[in-house]
Z-matrix of the N, CA and C atoms (Angstrom, degrees):
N
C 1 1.450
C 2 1.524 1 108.46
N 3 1.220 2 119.76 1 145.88
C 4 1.406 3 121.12 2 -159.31
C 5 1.453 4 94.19 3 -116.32
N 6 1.537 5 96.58 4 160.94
C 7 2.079 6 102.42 5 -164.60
C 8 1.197 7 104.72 6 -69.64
N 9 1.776 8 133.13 7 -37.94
C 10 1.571 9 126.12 8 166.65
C 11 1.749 10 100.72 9 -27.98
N 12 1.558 11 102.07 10 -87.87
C 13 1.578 12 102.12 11 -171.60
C 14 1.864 13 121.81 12 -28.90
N 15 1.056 14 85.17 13 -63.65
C 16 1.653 15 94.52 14 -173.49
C 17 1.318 16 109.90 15 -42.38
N 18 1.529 17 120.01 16 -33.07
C 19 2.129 18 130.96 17 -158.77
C 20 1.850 19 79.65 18 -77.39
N 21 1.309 20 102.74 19 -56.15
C 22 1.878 21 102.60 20 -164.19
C 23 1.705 22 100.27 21 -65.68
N 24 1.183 23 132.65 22 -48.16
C 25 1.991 24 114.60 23 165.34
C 26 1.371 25 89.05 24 -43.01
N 27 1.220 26 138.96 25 -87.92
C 28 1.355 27 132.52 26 -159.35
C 29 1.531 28 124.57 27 -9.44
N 30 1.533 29 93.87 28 -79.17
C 31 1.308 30 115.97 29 165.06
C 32 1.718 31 118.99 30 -33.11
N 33 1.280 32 118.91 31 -61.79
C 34 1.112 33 136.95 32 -159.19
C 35 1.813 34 112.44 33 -78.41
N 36 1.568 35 95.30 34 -13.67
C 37 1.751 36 98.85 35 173.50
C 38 1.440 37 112.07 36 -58.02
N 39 1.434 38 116.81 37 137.16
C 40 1.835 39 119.73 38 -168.84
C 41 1.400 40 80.10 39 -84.08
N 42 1.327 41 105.73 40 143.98
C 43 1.532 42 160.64 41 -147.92
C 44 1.530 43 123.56 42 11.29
N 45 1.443 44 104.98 43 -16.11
C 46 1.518 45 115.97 44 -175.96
C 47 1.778 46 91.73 45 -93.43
N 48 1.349 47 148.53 46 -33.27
C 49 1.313 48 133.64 47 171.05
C 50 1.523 49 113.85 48 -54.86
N 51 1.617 50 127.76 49 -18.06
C 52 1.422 51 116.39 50 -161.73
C 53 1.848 52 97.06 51 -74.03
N 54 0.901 53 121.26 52 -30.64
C 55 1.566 54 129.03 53 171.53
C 56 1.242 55 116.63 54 -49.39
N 57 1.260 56 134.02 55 -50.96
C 58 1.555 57 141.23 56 174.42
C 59 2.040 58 94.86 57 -57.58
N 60 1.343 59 77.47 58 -49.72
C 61 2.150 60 75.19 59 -153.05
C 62 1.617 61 89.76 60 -79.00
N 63 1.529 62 144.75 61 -2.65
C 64 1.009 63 117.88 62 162.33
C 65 1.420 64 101.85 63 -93.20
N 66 1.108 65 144.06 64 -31.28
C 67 1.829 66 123.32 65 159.28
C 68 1.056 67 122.24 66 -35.55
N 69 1.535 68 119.51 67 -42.74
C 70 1.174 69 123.73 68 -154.63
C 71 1.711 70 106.61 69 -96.38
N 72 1.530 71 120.63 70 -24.53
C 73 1.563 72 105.75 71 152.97
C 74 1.237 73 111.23 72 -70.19
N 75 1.217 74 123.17 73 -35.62
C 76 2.055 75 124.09 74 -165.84
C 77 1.421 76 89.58 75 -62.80
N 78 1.499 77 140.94 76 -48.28
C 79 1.218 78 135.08 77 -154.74
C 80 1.091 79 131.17 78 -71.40
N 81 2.038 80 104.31 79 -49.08
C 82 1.815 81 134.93 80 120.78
C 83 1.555 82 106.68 81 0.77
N 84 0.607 83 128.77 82 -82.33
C 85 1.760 84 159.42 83 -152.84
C 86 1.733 85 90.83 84 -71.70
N 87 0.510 86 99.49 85 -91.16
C 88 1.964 87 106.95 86 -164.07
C 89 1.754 88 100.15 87 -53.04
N 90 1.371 89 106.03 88 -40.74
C 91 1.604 90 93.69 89 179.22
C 92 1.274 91 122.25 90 -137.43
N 93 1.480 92 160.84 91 -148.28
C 94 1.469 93 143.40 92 -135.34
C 95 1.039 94 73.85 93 -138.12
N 96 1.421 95 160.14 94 -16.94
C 97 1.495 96 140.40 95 -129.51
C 98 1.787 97 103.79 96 -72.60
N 99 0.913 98 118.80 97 130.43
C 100 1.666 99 140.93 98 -178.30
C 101 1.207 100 105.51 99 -53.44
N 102 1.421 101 116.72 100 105.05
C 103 1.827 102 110.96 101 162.06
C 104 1.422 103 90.39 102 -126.29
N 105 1.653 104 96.53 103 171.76
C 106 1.429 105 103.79 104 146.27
C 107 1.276 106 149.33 105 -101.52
N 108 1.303 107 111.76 106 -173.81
C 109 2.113 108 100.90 107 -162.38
C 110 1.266 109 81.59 108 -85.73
N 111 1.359 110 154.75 109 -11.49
C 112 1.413 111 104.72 110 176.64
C 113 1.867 112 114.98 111 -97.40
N 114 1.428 113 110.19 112 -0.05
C 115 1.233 114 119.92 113 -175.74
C 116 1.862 115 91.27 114 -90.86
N 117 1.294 116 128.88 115 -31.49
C 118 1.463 117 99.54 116 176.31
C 119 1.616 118 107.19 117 -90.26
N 120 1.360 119 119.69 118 -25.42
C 121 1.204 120 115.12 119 153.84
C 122 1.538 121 133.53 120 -16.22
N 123 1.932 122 106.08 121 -63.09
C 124 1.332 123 123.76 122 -164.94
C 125 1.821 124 74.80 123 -87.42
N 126 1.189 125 151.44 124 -50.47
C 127 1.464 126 130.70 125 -163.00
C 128 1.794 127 115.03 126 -61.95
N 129 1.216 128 97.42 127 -32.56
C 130 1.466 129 92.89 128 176.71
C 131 1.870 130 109.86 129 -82.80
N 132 0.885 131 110.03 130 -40.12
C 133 1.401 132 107.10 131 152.47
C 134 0.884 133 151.27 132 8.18
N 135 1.556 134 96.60 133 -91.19
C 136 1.587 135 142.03 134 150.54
C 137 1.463 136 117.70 135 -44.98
N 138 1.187 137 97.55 136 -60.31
C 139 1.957 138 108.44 137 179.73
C 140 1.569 139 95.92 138 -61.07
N 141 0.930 140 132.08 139 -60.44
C 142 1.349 141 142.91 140 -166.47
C 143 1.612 142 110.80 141 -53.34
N 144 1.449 143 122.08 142 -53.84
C 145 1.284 144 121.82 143 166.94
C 146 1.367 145 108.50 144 -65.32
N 147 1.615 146 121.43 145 -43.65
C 148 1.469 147 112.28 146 -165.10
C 149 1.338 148 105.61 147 -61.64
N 150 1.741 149 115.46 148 -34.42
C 151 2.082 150 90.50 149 -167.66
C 152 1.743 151 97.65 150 -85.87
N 153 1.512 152 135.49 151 -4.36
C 154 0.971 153 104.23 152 -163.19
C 155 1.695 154 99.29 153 -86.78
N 156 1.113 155 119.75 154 -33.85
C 157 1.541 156 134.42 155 156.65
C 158 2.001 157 83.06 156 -30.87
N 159 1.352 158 123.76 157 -105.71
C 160 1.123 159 130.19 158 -152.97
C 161 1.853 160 102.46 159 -17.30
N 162 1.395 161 115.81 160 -52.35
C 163 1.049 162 143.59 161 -153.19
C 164 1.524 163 105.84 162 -56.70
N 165 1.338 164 91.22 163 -79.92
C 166 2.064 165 101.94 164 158.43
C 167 1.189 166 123.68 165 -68.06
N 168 1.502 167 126.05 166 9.56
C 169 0.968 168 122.48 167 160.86
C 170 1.600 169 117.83 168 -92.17
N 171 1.487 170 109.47 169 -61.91
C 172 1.653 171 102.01 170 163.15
C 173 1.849 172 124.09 171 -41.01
N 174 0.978 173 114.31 172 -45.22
C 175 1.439 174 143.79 173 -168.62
C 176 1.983 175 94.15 174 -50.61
N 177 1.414 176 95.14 175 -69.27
C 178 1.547 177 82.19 176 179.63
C 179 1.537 178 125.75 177 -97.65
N 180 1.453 179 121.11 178 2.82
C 181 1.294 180 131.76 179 151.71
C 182 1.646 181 124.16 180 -68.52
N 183 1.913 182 118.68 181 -16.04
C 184 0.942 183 138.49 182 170.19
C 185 1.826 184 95.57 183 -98.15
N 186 1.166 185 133.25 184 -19.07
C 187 1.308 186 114.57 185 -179.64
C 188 1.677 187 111.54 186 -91.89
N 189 1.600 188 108.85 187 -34.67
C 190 1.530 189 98.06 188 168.20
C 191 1.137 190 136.30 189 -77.30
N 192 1.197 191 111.50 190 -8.78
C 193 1.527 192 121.38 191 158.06
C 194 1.167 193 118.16 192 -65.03
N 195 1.451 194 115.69 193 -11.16
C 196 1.840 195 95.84 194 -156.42
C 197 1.762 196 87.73 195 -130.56
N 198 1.237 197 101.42 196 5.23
C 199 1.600 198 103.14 197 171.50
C 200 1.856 199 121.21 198 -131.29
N 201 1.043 200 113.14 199 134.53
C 202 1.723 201 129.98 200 -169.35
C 203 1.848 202 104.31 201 -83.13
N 204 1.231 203 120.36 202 -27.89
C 205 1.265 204 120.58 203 -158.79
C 206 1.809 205 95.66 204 -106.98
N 207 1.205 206 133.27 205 -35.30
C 208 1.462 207 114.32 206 170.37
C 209 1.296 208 105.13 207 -108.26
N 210 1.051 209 134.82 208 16.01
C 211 1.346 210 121.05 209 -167.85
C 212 1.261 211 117.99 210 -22.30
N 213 1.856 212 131.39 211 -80.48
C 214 1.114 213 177.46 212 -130.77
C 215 1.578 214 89.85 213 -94.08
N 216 1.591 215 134.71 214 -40.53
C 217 1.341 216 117.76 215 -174.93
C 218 1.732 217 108.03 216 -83.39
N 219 1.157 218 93.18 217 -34.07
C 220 1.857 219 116.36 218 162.19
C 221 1.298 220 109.10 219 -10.93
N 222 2.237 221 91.74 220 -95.27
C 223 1.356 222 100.59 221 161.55
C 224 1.219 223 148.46 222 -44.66
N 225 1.703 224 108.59 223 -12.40
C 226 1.602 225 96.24 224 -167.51
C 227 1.881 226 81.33 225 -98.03
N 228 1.200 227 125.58 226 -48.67
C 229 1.620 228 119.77 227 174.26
C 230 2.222 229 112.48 228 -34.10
N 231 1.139 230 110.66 229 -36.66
C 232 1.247 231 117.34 230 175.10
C 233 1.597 232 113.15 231 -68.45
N 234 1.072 233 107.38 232 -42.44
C 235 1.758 234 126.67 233 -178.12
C 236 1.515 235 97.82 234 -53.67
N 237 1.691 236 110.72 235 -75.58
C 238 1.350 237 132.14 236 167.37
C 239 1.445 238 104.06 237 -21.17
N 240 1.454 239 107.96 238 -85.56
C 241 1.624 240 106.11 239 177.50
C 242 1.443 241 133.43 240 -21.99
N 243 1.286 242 93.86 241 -34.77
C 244 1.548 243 92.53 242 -165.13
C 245 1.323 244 109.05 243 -109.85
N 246 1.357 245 128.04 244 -14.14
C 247 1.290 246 146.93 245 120.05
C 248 1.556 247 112.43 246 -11.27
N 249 1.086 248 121.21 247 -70.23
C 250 1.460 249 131.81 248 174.44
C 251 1.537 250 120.76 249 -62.48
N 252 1.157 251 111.55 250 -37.39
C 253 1.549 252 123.15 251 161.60
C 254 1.020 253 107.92 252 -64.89
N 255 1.234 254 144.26 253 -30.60
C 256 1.788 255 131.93 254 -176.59
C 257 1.619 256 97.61 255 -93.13
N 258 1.039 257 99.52 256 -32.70
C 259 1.745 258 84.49 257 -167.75
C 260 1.641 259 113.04 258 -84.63
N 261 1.806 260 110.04 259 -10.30
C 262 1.401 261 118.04 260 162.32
C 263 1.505 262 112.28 261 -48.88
N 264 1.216 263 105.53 262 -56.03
C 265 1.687 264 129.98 263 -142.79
C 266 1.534 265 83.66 264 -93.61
N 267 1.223 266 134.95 265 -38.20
C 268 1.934 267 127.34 266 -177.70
C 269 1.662 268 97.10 267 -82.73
N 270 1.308 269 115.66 268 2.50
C 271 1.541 270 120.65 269 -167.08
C 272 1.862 271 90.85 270 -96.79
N 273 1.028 272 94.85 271 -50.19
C 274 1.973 273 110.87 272 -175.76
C 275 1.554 274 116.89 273 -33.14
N 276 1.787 275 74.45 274 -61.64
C 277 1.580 276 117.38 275 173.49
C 278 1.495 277 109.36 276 -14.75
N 279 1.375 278 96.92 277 -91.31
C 280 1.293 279 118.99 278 166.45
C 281 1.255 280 145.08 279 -29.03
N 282 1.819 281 97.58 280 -40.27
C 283 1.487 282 94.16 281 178.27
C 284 1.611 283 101.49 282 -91.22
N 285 1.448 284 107.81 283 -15.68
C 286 2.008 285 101.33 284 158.29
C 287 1.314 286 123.56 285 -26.48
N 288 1.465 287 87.82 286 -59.96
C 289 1.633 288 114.51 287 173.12
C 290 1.597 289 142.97 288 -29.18
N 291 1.599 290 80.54 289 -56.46
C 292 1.560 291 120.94 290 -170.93
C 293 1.369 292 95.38 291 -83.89
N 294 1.617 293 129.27 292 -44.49
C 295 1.441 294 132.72 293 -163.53
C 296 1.287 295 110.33 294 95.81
N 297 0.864 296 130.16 295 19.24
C 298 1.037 297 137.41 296 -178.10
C 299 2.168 298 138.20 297 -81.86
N 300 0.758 299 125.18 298 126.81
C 301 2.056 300 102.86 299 -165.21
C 302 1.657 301 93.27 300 -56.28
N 303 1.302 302 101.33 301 171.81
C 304 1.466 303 139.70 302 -149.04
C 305 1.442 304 107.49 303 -134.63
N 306 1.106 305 118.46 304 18.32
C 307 1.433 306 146.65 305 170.30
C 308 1.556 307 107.71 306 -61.16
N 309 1.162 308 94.77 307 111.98
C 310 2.210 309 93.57 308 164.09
C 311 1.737 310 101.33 309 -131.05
N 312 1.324 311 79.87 310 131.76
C 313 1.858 312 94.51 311 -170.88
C 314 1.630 313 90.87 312 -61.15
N 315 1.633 314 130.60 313 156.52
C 316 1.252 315 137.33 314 176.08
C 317 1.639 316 106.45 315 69.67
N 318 1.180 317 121.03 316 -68.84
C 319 1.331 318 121.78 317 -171.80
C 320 1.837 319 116.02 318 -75.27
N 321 1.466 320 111.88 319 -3.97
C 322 1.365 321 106.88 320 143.24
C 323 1.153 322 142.10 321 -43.96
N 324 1.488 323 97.52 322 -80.16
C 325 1.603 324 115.20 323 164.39
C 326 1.612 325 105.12 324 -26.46
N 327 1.277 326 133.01 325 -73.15
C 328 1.315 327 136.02 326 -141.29
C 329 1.347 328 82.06 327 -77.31
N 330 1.616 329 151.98 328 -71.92
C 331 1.107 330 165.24 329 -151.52
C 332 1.718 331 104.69 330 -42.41
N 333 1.561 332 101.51 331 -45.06
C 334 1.441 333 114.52 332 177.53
C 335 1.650 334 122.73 333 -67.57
N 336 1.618 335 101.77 334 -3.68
C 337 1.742 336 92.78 335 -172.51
C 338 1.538 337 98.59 336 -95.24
N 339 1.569 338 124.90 337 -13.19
C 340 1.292 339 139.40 338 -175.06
C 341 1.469 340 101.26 339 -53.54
N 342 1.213 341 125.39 340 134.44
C 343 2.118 342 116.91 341 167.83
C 344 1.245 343 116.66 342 -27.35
C-alpha cells in the first residue's frame, strides 16, 4: 500500500481522521508543501463531514437536555446521526479501496469552499 492511500484511510477515520486533514489543509495553506488533489480532496472532505457531524451532534445533544417532552426522540435522532457519520466515512473507506472518486453529491460543493 502506498503512502498516498494510507494519508486518505487516515484522513477518512470517523472523528479521529478530522485532525490529520485539518493539519493537512492548515499546512496546504500557510506553505507550498506538495500534496495531491485527491489527498486535499479526501481532507476537505473529511473536515467538511467531521464539523457537520460535530454540528448535529452538539445541536441535538444540546436540545435534549434542554427539553422534557422529546427528550428520548432527541437521543435516538443523535445516535442515528452519528450512526450515519461512521458508516459515511467506512463508506469512503472503501471506495479508497476499490479506487474509486470520493465524490458525495451535495457535500462536494460545500467541501470545495474549504482551502
Amino acid at each position: 500500500m502506498d503512502s498516498e492511500r494510507r494519508s486518505l484511510y487516515l484522513y477518512l477515520l470517523p472523528v479521529f481522521g478530522f485532525f490529520p486533514a485539518w493539519w493537512t489543509l492548515y499546512r496546504y495553506r500557510r506553505t507550498t508543501a506538495a500534496r495531491s488533489v485527491a489527498e486535499l480532496n479526501a481532507s476537505r472532505l473529511s473536515v467538511t463531514l467531521g464539523l457537520l457531524w460535530l454540528a448535529g451532534h452538539l445541536l441535538t445533544e444540546f436540545s435534549a437536555n434542554h427539553t422534557e417532552s422529546h427528550h428520548l426522540s432527541l437521543l435516538i435522532f443523535s445516535s442515528l446521526w452519528t450512526s450515519g457519520y461512521i458508516l459515511i466515512e467506512l463508506g469512503l473507506m472503501v471506495r479508497v479501496w476499490q479506487g474509486r472518486s470520493l465524490r458525495l453529491p451535495g457535500l462536494d460543493h460545500l467541501s470545495r469552499k474549504l482551502p
